[in-house]
C-alpha positions in Angstrom: -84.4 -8.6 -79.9 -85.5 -11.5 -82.1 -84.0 -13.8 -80.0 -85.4 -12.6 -76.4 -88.6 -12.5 -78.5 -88.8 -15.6 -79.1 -91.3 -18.4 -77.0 -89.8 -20.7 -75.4 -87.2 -17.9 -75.2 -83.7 -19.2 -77.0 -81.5 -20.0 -74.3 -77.5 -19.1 -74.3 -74.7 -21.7 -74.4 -73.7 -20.8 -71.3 -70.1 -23.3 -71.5 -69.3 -21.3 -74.7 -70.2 -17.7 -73.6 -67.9 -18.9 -70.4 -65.1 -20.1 -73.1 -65.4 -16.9 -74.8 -65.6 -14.4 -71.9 -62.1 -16.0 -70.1 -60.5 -15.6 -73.4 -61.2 -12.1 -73.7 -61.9 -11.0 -69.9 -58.4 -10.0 -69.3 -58.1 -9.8 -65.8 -61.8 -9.5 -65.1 -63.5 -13.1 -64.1 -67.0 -12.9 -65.4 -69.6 -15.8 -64.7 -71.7 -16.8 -67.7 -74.1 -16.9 -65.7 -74.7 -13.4 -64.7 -75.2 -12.4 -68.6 -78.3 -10.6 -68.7 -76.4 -8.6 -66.1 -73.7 -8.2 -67.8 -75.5 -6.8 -71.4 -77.4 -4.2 -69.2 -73.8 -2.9 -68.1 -73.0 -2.6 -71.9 -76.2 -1.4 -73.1 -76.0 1.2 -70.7 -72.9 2.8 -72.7 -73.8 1.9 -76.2 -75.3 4.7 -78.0 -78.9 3.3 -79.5 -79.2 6.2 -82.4 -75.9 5.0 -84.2 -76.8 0.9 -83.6 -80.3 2.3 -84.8 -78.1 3.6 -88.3 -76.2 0.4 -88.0 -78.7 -2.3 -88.2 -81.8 -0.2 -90.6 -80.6 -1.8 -94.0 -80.8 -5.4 -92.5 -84.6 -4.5 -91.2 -87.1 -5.7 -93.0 -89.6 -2.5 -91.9 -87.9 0.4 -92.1 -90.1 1.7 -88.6 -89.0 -1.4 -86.6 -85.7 0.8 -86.0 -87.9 2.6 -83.4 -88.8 -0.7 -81.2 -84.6 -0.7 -80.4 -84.4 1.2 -77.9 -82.3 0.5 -74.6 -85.5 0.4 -72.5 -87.2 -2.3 -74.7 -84.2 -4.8 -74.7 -83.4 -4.2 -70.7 -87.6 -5.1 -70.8 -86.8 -8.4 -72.7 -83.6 -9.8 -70.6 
Protein backbone atom coordinates (compact mmCIF):
# COMPACT_ATOMS: atom_id res chain seq x y z
CA UNK A 1 0.00 0.00 0.00
CA UNK A 2 2.86 2.39 0.84
CA UNK A 3 4.18 2.13 -2.29
CA UNK A 4 1.02 2.66 -4.63
CA UNK A 5 0.54 5.53 -2.05
CA UNK A 6 3.13 7.20 -2.80
CA UNK A 7 3.21 10.64 -5.41
CA UNK A 8 4.86 10.38 -8.07
CA UNK A 9 3.78 6.74 -7.58
CA UNK A 10 7.06 4.32 -7.27
CA UNK A 11 7.31 2.71 -10.44
CA UNK A 12 8.33 -1.25 -10.93
CA UNK A 13 11.62 -2.52 -12.56
CA UNK A 14 9.89 -3.88 -15.13
CA UNK A 15 13.43 -5.84 -16.73
CA UNK A 16 13.75 -7.40 -13.23
CA UNK A 17 10.07 -8.34 -12.49
CA UNK A 18 10.41 -9.91 -16.19
CA UNK A 19 13.89 -11.74 -14.98
CA UNK A 20 12.04 -12.98 -12.03
CA UNK A 21 8.70 -13.96 -13.44
CA UNK A 22 10.47 -16.39 -16.48
CA UNK A 23 12.46 -17.91 -13.73
CA UNK A 24 9.63 -18.94 -11.80
CA UNK A 25 6.66 -18.97 -14.48
CA UNK A 26 7.06 -22.48 -15.35
CA UNK A 27 5.43 -22.96 -18.38
CA UNK A 28 3.27 -19.81 -18.08
CA UNK A 29 4.86 -16.63 -20.22
CA UNK A 30 3.78 -13.66 -18.22
CA UNK A 31 4.60 -10.05 -19.55
CA UNK A 32 5.93 -7.65 -16.95
CA UNK A 33 4.02 -5.48 -18.19
CA UNK A 34 0.60 -6.66 -17.50
CA UNK A 35 1.47 -6.63 -13.46
CA UNK A 36 -1.23 -4.73 -12.03
CA UNK A 37 -3.14 -7.34 -13.87
CA UNK A 38 -1.55 -9.93 -12.72
CA UNK A 39 -1.62 -8.84 -8.58
CA UNK A 40 -5.50 -8.47 -9.05
CA UNK A 41 -5.50 -12.28 -10.20
CA UNK A 42 -3.59 -13.08 -6.84
CA UNK A 43 -5.22 -10.80 -4.61
CA UNK A 44 -8.31 -12.30 -5.62
CA UNK A 45 -7.32 -15.68 -3.85
CA UNK A 46 -5.32 -14.38 -0.96
CA UNK A 47 -7.21 -14.37 2.07
CA UNK A 48 -6.97 -10.46 3.61
CA UNK A 49 -7.96 -11.48 7.43
CA UNK A 50 -4.72 -13.84 7.84
CA UNK A 51 -2.32 -11.09 5.69
CA UNK A 52 -4.30 -8.63 8.13
CA UNK A 53 -2.65 -11.07 11.32
CA UNK A 54 0.47 -11.25 9.20
CA UNK A 55 1.59 -7.81 8.77
CA UNK A 56 -0.17 -6.00 12.43
CA UNK A 57 3.10 -6.19 14.46
CA UNK A 58 5.12 -4.38 11.63
CA UNK A 59 2.19 -1.46 11.64
CA UNK A 60 2.88 1.35 13.29
CA UNK A 61 -1.13 2.01 14.23
CA UNK A 62 -2.59 -0.90 15.26
CA UNK A 63 -6.15 0.33 13.22
CA UNK A 64 -4.23 0.82 9.88
CA UNK A 65 -4.86 -3.18 9.66
CA UNK A 66 -8.42 -2.09 8.59
CA UNK A 67 -7.29 0.19 5.45
CA UNK A 68 -5.91 -3.52 3.88
CA UNK A 69 -8.50 -4.69 2.45
CA UNK A 70 -8.57 -6.27 -1.22
CA UNK A 71 -10.88 -3.50 -2.44
CA UNK A 72 -8.50 -0.69 -1.33
CA UNK A 73 -5.33 -2.09 -3.05
CA UNK A 74 -7.33 -3.25 -6.42
CA UNK A 75 -8.36 0.95 -5.93
CA UNK A 76 -4.62 1.79 -5.81
CA UNK A 77 -3.17 -0.36 -8.85
Amino acid sequence: MWYFSQRPPVAPNLTLLQNALDQTGGDQLRPAQAWRELLRTRLSALDMDLIGKDVAPFLERAQDVALLTRANLIQLL
